[in-house]
N, C-alpha and C positions, 0 to 999 in steps of 0.2 A: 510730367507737370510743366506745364505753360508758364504761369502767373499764379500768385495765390493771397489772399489778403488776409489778414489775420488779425481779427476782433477792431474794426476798424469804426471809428466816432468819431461825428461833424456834428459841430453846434453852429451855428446863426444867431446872432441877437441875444443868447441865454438858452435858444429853444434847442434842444437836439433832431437835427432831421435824421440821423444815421447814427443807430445802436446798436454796440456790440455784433458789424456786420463779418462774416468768415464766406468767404469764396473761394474754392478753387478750379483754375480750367486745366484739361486735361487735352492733350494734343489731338481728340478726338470728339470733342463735348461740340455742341450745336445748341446753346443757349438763347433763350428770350427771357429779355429783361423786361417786365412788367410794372404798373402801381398807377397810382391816379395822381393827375397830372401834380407839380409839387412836392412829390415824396421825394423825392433826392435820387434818382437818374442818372440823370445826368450828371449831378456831383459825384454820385458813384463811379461814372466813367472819367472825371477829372483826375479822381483819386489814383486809377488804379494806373493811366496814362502817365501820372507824377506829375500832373500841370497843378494838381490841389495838393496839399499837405493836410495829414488826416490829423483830429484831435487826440492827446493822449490822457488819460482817465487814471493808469495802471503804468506803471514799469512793463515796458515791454508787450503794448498793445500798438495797433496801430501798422503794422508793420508790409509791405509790398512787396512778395520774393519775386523776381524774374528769375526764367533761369537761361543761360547762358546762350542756349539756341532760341530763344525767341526773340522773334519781329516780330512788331505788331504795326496792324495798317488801322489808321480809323477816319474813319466818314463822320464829319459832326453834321446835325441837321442843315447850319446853314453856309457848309465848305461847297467853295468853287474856285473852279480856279483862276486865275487872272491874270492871263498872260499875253507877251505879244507874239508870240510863237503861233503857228501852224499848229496843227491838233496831231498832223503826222508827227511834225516836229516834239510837239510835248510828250506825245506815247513813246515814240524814239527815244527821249529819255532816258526810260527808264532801264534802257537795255544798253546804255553806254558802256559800260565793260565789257560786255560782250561785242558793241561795236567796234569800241579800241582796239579788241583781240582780233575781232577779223581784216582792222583794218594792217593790224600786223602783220599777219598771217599773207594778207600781200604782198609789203613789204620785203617777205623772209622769201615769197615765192619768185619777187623779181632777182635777187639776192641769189638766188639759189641756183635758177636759172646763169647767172654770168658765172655758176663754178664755184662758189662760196661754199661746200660739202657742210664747213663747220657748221652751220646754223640749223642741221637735218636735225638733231637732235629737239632743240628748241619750237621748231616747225610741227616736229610730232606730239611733244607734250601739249601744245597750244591748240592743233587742229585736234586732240584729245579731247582736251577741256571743253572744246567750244563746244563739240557733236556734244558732248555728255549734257551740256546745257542746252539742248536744242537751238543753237545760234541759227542755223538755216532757217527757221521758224517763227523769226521775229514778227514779217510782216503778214506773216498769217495769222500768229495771235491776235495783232494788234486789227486785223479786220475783223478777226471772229468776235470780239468782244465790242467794238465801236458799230458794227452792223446792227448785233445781237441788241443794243440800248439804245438802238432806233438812226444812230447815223448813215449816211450814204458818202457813196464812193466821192459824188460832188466836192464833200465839206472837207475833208479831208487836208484840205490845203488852202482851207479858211483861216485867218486869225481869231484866237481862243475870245480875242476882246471885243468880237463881233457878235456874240453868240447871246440868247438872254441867259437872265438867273438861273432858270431852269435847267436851259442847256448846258450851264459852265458847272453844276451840280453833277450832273448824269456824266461830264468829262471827266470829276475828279473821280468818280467812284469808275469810270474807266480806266484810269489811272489808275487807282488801287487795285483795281480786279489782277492786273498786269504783274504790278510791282511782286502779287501772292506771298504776303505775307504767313507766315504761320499762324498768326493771329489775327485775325477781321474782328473791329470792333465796328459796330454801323449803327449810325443812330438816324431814326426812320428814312431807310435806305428808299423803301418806295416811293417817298413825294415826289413829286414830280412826272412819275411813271402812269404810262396807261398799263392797258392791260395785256398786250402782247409780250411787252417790254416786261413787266413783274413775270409774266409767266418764263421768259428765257432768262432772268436774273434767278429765280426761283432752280432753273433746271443747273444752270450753270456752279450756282451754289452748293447745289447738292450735289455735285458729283466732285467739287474742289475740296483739294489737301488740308485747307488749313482750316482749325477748328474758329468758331463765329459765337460771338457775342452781339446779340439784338437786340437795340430798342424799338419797339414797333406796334402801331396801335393796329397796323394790317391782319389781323385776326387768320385769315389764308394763310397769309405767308408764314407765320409760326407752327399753324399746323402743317405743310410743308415742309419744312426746315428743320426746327428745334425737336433735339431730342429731351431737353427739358426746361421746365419754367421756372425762372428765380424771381418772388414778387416780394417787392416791399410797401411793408402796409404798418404805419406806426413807426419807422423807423427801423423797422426788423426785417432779415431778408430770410425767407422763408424759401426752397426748392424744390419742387414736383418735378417725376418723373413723366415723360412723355410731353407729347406735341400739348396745345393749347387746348386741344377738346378735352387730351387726358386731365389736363390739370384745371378743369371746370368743374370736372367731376368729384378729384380728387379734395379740391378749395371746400366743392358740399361738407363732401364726406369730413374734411376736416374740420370744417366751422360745424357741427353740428356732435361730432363728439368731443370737441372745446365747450361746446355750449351745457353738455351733459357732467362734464370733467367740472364746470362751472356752477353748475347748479348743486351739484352734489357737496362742491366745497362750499356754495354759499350756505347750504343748510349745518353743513360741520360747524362753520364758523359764526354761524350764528346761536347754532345750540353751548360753544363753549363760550362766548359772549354773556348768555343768557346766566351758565352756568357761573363765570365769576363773577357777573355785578349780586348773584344771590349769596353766596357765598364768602364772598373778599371780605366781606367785615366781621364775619362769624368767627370765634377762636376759634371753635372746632372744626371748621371748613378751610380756614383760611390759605393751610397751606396747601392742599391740595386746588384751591382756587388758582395759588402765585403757580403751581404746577402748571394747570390748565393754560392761563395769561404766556407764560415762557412758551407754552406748546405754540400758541399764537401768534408770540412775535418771529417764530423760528417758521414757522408757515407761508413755503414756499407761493403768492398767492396766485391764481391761474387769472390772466387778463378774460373779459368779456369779449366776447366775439364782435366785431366791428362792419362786418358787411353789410346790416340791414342798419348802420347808424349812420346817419345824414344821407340816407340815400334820395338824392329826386324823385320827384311823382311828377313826373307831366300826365296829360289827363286834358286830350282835345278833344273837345265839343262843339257841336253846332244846335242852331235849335230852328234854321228852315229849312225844311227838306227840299234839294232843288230836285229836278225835271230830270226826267230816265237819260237825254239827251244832254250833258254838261258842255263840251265844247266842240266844233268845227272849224277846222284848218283844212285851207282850199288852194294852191296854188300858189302857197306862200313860197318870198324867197329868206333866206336868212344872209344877212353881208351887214358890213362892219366900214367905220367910218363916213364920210359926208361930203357932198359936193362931189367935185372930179378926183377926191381920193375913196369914193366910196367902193366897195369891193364886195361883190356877191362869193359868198362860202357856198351856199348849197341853193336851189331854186328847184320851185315845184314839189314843195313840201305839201304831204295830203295826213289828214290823222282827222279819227271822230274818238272821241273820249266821253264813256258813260256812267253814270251815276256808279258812286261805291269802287272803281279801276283804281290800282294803282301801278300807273306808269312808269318805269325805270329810262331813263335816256342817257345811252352811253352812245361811248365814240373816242377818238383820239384825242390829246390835247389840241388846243387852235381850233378844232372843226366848225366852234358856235352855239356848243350848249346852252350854255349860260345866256350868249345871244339869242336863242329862240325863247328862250323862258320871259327875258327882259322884252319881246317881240308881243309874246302873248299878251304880257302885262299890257302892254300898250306904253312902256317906257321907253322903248325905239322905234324907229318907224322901218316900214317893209311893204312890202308889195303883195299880193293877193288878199284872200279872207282870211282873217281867225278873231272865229266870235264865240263869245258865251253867251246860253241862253240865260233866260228869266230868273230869279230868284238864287242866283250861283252868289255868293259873298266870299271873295278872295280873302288870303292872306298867303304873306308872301318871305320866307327867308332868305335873305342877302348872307352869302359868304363872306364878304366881306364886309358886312355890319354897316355897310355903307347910309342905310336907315337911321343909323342911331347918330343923338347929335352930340359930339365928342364933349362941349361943354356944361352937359348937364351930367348934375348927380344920375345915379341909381335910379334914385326913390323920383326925381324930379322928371327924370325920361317917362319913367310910369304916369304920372300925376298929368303930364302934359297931354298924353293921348289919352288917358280917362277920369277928366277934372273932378269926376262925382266921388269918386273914389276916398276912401278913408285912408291914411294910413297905415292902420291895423288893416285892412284891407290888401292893401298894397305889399306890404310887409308877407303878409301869410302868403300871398303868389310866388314873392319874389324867395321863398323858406322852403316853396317846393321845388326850386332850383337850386339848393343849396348858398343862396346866397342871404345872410343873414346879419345881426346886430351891428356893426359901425359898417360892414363894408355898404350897405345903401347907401351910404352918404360919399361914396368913391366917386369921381368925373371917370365919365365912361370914356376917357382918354386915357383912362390910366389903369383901367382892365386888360387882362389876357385877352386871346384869342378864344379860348375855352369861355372865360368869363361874360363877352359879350355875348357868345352863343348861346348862353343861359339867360342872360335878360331877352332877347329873342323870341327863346321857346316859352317866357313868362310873358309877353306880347302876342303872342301866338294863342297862346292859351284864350288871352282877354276877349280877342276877336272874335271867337267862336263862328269861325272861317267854314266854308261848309265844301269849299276846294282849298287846298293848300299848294303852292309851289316852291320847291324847296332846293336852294341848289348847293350841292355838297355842305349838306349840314352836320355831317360827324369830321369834317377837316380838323378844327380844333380842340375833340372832346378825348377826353381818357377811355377806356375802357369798362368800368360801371356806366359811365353818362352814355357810351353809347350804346349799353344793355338797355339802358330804363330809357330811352327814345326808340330804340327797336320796339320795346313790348307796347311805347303808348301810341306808337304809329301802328302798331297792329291791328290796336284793338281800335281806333278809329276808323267809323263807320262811313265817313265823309271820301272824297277824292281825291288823290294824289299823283302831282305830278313834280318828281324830279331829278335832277343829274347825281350823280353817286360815280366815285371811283371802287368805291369799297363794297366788294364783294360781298363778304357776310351779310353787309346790309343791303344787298341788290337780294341775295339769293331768300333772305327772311320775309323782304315785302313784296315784292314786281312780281304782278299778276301779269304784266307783258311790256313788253322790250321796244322802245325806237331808237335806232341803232343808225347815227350820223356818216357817211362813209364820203368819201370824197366823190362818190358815184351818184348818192342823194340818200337820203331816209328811206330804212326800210322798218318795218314794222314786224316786230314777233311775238305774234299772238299767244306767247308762253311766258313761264318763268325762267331766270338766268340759269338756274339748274341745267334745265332742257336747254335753251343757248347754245351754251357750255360743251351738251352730246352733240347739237347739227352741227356746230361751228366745224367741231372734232372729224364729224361726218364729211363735211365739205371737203375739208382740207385732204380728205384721205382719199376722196374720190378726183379732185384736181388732181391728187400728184400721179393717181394709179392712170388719169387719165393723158398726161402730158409724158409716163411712162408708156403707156400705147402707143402713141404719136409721133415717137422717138422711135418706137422699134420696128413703127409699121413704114417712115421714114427712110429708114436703115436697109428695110425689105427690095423699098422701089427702088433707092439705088443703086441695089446690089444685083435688081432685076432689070434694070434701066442699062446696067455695064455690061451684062452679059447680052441681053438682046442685041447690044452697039459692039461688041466686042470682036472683031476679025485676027487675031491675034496668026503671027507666025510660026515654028515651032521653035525658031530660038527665043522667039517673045513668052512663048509657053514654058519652055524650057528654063529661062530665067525667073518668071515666076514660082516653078517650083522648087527651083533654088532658093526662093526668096521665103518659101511657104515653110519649107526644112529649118533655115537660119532662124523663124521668128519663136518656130515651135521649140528650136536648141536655147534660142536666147528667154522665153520664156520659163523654160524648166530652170535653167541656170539663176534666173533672179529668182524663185519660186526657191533654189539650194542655199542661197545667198540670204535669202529674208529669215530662212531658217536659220543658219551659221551668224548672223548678225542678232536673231534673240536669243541664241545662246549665248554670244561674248558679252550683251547687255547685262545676260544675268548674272554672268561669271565678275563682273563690277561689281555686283553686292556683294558676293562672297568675301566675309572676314579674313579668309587666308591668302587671298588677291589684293582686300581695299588693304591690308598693312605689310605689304611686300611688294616694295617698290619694281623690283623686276618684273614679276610677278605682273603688275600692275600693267607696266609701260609692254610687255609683252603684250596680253590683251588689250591693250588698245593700238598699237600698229595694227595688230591681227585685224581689228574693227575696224579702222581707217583701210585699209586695204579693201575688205568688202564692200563699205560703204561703198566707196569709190567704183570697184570694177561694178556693183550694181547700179549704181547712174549711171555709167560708159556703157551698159549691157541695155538698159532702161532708154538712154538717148538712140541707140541705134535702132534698138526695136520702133520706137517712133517715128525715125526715117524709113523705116521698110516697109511700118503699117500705112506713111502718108504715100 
């Protein structure tokens, strides 16, 4: 056991967001933390971090065990870091003991060298410790993981305070990857990430030691990852077994025999209702009535199921049908900025979009997404054609709600784009977003992220828009909202076109793919699903093909030195002196790689790790290997060049 929380309660204002919550992680658990946006999360991950103090209800509720071997590392949504350091400099960091030790281990070797013998001792335990910690290793992790989350060799020796939001994000959680906690708490680890980058984060995590605690609306990544779901819904944390598909099914399976366990009790408790208002004033009933009444207050009573309650209905309609032909892009370019700072991304963009397509557009972060959309719109200016034909009636979502006018109500942002509008009107649109009784009257300044998105897709609605473009429209929504926008973009019969990071929602709608590369726009005429296999494909036919390349390389100049080759017979002669030594020194590090995992393993042995002699025995033994295998290793090097 990791962590563990025990009956744990947070009230707000009077209200309880966190009821009677019990957690516990296991040094092997791969958790996602789920619930709609609100339900208390993220207080949960305050709580269990010690940055929140839980409420106490009870003697002895409320309680946070660690136990004694556990670190925990956590990524809040919006951690970066901000430093004036080097990016080399801040991942070095984190291995500064291990740097001090080697930088000792110098020290003891100059030391030792002028005849100092006493320090042998000290020298072996240290260069012990370090190999057992993989100290030789530092600047390999530290590239494996800053490559792996999109940095290059360049930045490396950039200052952290040069970098954006984003990027100083993706550092800290490079930093954390490093640090390898036994415990990972990450609260939506993928923002910021494309999709190369989620996918090497994904592999990386899955084959890492320490057990993970996720909040994450990334629907992929959980199935991926998590071997189970912990959702709070009402205040109560409820756990499924298995990744997020499993606990889709299992959520059914549950709300549906709650909803049976429910109905069954509401008809019990309505037939002994019935029975003691007949009864209670009769003598001769009475006491069995006061029986019946005790049975009722002592009745445990089972909640109503809550998943189909306040759920949205979006529900987009058009009512002109445009022309089989919706839109052409001709030689457009896409670039950013104005005047002599203006800067072309991509040029010679081609695309024809027809009636009922819906378009998925991915690509890297920076590439222009979002700028080609604004391009289309005709809110940025660009170079070649892109027209809509005849009878096409946009409508258009802004990620960043930039549409909406921060000083109006709710109710008043509605009213002003559709004056005719009732009220009651307005009200019942804005009830199918879940947005209801005083909050209309909120300044849309003072809305969530979520929140705005919902006035949006109630504007959205109004329009009866018969093309929609839409750019990363589930960014701010929970999980229900971005079920009930999945199913109402499905079943709309109109034209879609928009940018999406999020998979599930690429893979449920994109009838076909245009895909931003730094090379120009390609177009794929399938779903992400399919993508997904070419991409798969591609990659696997490069590398088998640059492994050809390599070998048929190897061939000619192996066939290049023998054609040119006049050798004499002590030049021959020494060659196959040379060929004997490389073939001795190969078997020998081949002896040695094997004598080196057995003394690894003889380190976990209990009757080693608690018998100092014992101990320091196998690891001279190891240090000795280690050693003659790089001196064996360095030479074979020199004889191959």
């Amino acid at each position: 056991m990791l962590l563990k929380a025990d009956h744990v309660y947070k009230v707000f204002n009077g209200e309880t967001l966190l009821s009677d919550i019990c957690l516990q992680i296991e040094d092997t658990d791969r958790i996602g933390l789920i619930g709609a946006n609100g339900c208390g999360k993220s207080t949960l991950l305050k709580i269990l971090l010690g940055e929140l103090l839980p409420d106490h209800m009870e003697e002895g509720d409320g309680q946070i065990v660690r136990a004694a071997k556990t670190s925990v590392g956590y990524l809040a949504q919006s951690a970066a870091l901000d430093s004036d350091k080097t990016v080399r400099e801040e991942m070095r960091a984190v291995f500064s003991e291990l740097l001090e030790g080697k930088a000792r281990m110098r020290e003891l070797e100059h030391r030792l060298g002028e005849g100092d013998a006493a320090l042998t001792a000290e020298y072996d335990r240290l260069q012990a410790w370090f190999l057992a910690n993989d100290g030789y290793d530092i600047d390999v992790k530290i590239r494996t993981v800053l490559f792996g989350m999109g940095f290059t060799e360049e930045e490396l020796d950039r200052e952290i305070s040069g970098f954006s939001g984003g990027e100083k994000t993706r550092l800290a959680l490079c930093r954390l990857l490093l640090e390898a906690p036994n415990l990972l708490i990450l609260d939506e680890p993928t923002n910021h990430l494309d999709f190369e980058t989620i996918a090497w984060l994904e592999d990386y995590l899955k084959t890492a030691k320490s057990a993970l605690l996720i909040v994450s609306h990334d629907r992929y990544f959980l199935d991926k990852l998590c071997t189970s779901i912990c959702e709070i819904e009402r205040g109560r944390l409820t756990r499924f077994r298995g990744n997020y598909s499993a606990y889709t099914i299992l959520k059914e399976q549950a709300v549906e025999r709650q909803q049976k366990e429910y109905d069954m009790q509401q008809k019990e408790i309505a037939k002994l209702e019935d029975y003691v208002a007949r009864n209670m004033a009769r003598a001769s009933t009475s006491k069995s009535a006061k029986s019946r009444q005790k049975q009722l207050d002592k009745m445990e009573r089972i909640e109503k199921p809550v998943t189909q309650q306040k759920r949205a209905g979006l529900n987009f309609t058009y009512e002109i049908e445009p022309p089989l032909d919706v839109l052409e892009v001709r030689g457009a370019d896409i670039s950013v900025g104005q005047g002599s700072e203006r800067k072309t991304l991509l040029s010679g963009v081609e695309l024809a979009v027809r009636r009922g397509e819906k378009l998925g557009i991915i690509g890297a972060n920076g590439i222009g997404k979002s700028t080609l959309l604004k391009e289309i719109l005709g809110i940025l200016p660009h170079e070649g054609l892109m027209r809509f034909n005849k009878n096409v009636k946009l409508g258009y979502f802004d990620q960043e709600s930039t549409n909406l006018n921060p000083l109006n109500t709710v109710i008043d942002e509605l009213h002003d784009r559709f004056p005719a509008m009732l009220d009651g009107e307005i009200r019942s649109i804005l009830g199918q977003v879940r947005i209801t009784g005083e909050d209309v009257f909120k300044p849309i300044s003072a809305l969530s992220g979520g929140e705005r998105a919902r006035v949006c897709f109630a504007l959205l609605m109004l329009e009866h828009a018969n093309v929609m473009l839409l750019d990363e429209p589930t960014n701010h929504l929970d999980l229900p909202m971005k079920e009930v926008l999945e199913e109402a973009l499905d079943a709309y019969t109109g034209t879609l076109l928009f940018v999406s990071h999020d998979r599930y929602f690429l893979k449920r709608l994109a009838t076909q793919l245009l895909e931003l590369t730094p090379d120009g726009a390609v177009l794929h005429p399938f779903g992400f699903e399919k993508y997904l296999e070419v991409r798969a494909q591609q990659k696997a036919e490069a590398l088998a093909a640059q492994q050809q390349a390599e070998l048929e390389k190897a061939r000619a100049e192996k066939s290049a030195k023998a054609a040119t080759s006049h050798k004499s017979k002590a030049q021959r002669s020494a060659d196959a002196a040379r060929r004997n030594r490389i073939r001795e020194l190969e078997k020998e590090i081949e002896d040695l790689d094997v004598k080196i995992a057995e003394l690894e393993e003889q380190l976990t042995l209990p009757e080693v790790c608690t018998d100092y002699q014992k101990m320091q025995e196998v690891c001279d033994a190891l240090g000795e290997a280690r050693a003659k295998s790089e001196a064996d290793f360095e030479e074979l090097m020199e004889l191959s060049d």
